[in-house]
Backbone bond lengths (Angstrom), bond angles and torsions (degrees), N, CA, C in turn:
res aa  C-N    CA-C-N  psi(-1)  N-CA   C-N-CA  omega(-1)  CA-C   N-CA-C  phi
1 X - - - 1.451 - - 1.534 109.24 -
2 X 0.972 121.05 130.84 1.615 138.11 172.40 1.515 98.01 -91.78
3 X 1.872 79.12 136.30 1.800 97.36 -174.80 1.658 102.88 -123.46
4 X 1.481 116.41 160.98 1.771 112.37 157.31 1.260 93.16 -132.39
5 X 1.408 98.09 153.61 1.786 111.85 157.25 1.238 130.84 -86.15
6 X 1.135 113.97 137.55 1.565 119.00 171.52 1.448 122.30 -30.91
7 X 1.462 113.75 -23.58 1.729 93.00 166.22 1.567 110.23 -111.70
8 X 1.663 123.92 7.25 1.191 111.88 169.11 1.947 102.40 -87.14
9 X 1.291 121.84 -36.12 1.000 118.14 130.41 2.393 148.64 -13.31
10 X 1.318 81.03 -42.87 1.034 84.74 172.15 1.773 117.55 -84.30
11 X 1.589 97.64 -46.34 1.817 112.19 177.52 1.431 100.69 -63.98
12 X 1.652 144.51 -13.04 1.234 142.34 159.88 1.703 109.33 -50.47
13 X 1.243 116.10 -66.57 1.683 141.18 -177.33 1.628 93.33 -59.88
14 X 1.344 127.23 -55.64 1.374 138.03 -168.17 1.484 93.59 -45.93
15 X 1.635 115.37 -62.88 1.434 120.29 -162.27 1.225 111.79 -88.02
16 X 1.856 143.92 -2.29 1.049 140.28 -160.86 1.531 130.20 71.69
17 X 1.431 92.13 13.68 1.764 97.59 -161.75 1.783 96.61 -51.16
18 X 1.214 109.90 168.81 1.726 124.86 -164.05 2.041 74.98 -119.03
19 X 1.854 98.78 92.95 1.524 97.81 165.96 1.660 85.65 -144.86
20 X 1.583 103.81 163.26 1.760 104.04 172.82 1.175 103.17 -113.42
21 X 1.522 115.12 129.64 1.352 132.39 160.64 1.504 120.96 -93.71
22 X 1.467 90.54 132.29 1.733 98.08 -161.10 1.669 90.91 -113.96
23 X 1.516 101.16 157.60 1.529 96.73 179.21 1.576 95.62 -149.84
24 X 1.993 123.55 114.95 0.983 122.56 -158.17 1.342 100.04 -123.37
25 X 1.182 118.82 38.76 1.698 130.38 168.58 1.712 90.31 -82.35
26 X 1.657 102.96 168.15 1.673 122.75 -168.00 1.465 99.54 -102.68
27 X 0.994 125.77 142.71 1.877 144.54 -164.64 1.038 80.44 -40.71
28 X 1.157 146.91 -71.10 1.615 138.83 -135.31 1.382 103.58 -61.21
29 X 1.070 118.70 -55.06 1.585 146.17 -179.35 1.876 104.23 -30.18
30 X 1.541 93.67 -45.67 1.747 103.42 -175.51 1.332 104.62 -90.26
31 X 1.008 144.72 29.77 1.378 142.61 136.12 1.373 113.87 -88.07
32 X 1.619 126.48 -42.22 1.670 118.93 158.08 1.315 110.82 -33.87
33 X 1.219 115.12 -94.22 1.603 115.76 170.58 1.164 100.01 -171.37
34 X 1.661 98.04 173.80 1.844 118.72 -155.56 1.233 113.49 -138.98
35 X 1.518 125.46 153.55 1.020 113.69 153.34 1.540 135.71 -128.80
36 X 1.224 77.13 52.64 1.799 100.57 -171.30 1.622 134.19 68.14
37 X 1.015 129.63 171.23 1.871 113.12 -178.78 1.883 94.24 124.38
38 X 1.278 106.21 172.95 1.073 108.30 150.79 1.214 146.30 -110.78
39 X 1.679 95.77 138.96 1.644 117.79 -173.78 1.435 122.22 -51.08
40 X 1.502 131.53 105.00 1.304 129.39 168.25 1.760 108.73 -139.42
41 X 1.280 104.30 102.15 1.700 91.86 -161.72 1.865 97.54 -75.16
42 X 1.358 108.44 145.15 1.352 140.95 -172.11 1.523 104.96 -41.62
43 X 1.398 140.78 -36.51 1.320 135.55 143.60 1.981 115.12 -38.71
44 X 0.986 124.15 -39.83 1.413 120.37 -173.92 1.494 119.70 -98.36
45 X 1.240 108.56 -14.00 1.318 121.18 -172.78 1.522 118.68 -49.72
46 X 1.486 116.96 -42.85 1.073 111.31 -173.70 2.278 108.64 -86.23
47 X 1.087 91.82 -12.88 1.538 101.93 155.55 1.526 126.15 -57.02
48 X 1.184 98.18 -26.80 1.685 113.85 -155.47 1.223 109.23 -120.18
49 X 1.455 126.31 -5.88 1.916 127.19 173.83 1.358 112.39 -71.20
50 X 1.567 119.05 41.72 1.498 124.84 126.59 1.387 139.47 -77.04
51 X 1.651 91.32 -24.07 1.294 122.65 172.21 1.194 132.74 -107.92
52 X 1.499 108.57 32.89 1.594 137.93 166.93 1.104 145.13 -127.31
53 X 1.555 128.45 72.18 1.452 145.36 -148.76 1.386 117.73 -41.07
54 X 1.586 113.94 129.79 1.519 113.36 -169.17 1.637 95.95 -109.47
55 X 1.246 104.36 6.44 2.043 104.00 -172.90 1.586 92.63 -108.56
56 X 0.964 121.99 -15.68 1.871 111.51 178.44 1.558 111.94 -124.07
57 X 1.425 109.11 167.76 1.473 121.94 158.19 1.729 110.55 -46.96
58 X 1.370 101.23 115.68 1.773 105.53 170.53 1.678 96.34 -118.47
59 X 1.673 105.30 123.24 1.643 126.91 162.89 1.033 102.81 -95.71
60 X 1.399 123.49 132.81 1.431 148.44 173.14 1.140 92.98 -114.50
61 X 1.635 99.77 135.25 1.790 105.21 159.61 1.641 87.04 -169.03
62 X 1.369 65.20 153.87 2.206 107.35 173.46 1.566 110.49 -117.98
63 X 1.132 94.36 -165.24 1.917 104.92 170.87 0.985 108.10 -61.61
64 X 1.714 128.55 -63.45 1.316 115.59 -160.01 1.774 97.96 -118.49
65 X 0.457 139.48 -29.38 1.965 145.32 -172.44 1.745 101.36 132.00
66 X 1.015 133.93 -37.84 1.402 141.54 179.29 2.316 110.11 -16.61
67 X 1.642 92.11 -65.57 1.088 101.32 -169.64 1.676 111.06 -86.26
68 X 1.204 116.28 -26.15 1.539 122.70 -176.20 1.357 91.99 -78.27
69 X 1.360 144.46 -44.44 1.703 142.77 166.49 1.567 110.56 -50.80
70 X 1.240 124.07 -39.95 1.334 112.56 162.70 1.458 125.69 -68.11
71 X 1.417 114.80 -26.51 1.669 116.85 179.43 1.228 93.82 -84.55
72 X 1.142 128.95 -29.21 1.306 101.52 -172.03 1.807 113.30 -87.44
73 X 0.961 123.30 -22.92 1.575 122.17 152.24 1.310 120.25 -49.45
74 X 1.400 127.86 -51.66 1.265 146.46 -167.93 1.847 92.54 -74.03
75 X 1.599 116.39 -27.82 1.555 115.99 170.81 1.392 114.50 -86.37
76 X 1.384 133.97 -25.41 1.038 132.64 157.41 1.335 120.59 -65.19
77 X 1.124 137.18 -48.25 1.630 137.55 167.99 1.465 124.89 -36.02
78 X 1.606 107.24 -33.77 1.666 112.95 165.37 1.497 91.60 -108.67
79 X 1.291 139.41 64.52 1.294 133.03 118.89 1.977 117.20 118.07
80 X 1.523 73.57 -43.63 1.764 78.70 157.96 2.046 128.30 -13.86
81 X 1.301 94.82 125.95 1.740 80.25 170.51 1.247 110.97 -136.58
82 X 1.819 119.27 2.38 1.012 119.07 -148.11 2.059 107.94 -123.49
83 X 1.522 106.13 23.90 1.160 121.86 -135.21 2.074 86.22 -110.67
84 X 1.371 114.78 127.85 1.148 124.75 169.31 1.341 120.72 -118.18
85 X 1.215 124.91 115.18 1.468 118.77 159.38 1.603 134.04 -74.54
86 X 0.834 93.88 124.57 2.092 97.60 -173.91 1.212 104.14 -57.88
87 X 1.099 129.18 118.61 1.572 125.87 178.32 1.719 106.59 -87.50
88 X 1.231 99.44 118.85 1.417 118.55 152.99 1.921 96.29 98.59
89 X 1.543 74.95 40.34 1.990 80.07 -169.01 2.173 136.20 13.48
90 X 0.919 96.41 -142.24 1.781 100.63 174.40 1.198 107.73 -78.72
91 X 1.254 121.26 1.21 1.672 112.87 169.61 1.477 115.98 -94.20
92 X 1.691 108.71 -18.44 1.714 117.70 154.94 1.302 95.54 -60.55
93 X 0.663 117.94 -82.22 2.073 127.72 -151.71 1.310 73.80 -37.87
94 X 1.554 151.66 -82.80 1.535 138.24 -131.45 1.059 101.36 -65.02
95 X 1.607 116.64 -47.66 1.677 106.05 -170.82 1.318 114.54 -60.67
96 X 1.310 130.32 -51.18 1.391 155.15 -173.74 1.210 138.93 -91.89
97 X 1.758 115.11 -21.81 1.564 116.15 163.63 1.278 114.08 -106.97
98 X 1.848 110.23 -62.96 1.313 88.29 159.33 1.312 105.43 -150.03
99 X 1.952 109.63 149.04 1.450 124.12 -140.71 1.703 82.58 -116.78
100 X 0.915 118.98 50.26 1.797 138.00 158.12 1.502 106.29 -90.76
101 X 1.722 100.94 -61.75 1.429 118.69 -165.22 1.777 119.90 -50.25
102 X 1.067 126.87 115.61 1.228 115.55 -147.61 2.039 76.06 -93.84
103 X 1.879 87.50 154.77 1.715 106.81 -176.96 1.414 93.61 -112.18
104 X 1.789 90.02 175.61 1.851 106.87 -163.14 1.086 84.28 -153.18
């Protein structure tokens, strides 16, 4: 499984790069806080890989990397090659991008 970090991650957003950020935490979760991408919580996901780009960089992330490392295996298994997990999920970004974002 291929991973990025929250600040190679960040210089992605910094520069506009054309990548999809997926975010497979559960609704509740996105009222803590977010950092944007699209919403498909990790139960539906494999329902929903119509709506998951096989021509660009796709970042998966959760809270901690735990569950976005499983989708993204579970995205590689039907074919995926292009699939990154955020290491150390939105609880990196708080410690390390930005320490606004309140953690859980």
């Amino acid at each position: 499984m291929k991973e990025i970090t929250v600040s190679e991650l960040k210089n992605l957003k910094d520069n506009n790069a054309d990548f999809q950020l997926i975010d497979v935490r559960e609704t509740h979760e996105l009222e803590i806080c977010q950092i944007g991408g699209l919403h498909i919580p990790m139960g539906d996901v494999m329902d929903n890989l119509d709506k998951i780009a096989r021509d660009k960089q796709v970042i998966v992330h959760c809270r901690s990397g735990a569950r976005s490392g499983a989708i993204c295996q579970a995205l590689e298994s039907q074919g995926y090659t292009n699939v990154y997990n955020l290491k150390g999920g939105i609880i990196a970004w708080a410690n390390e991008i930005d320490k606004s974002l309140p953690k859980y």
